[in-house]
N, C-alpha and C positions, 0 to 999 in steps of 0.2 A: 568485485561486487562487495556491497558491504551492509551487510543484515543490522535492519532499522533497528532492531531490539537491541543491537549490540551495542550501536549509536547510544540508544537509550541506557543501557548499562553502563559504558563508558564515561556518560553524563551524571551519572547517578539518581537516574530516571528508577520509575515504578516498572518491575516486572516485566509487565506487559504494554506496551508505548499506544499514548491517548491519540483520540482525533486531533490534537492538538500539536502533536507530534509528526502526524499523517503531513497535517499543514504547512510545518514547516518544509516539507519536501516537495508541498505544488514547483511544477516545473522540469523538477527531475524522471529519470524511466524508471522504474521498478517493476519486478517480478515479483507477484504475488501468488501463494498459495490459499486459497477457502478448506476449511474443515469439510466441508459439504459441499456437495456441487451446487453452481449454481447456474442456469443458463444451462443445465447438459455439460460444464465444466467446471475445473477444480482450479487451473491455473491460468492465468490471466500476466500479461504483460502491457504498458504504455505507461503514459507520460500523467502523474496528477496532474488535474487540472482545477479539482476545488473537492474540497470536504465539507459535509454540509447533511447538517437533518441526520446523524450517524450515521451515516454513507461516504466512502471514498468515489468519487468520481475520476475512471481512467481516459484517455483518450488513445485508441488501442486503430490503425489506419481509419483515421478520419471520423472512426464512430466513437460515441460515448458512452462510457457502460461504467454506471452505478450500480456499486458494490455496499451489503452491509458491514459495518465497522465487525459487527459481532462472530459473522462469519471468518472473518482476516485469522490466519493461523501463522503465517510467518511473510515475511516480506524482505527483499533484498533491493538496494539504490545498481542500479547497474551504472559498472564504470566504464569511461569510454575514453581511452588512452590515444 
């Protein structure tokens, strides 16, 4: 698994990685965590499918579930060996 901030630090990215950085991972699965719940939940898993309006959009069995960028507290690419 490899934590998108780390990505972002490795690159010698800002701090905290933009929607723009989200972006470049449409496609990929990732685990995310919310500060807050949201939905009645805090963690959230599936595949981006687009970033858009400050929202990550996942696609989590078949459903979509738009997420606020501002809420996102940490995020990991999950790997699949």
């Amino acid at each position: 698994m490899v934590n998108i901030r780390w990505r972002c630090h490795r690159r010698g990215w800002t701090d905290h990685c933009t929607l723009e950085q989200y972006a470049g991972c449409i496609g990929a699965e990732i685990k995310l965590q919310l500060r807050v719940k949201f939905e009645n939940r805090r963690n959230f898993k599936g595949v981006v499918t687009a970033v858009e309006n400050d929202e990550v959009v996942l696609t989590q069995d078949d459903e979509q579930i738009t997420l606020p960028f501002e809420l996102i507290e940490k995020a990991n690419v999950v790997s699949h060996f």
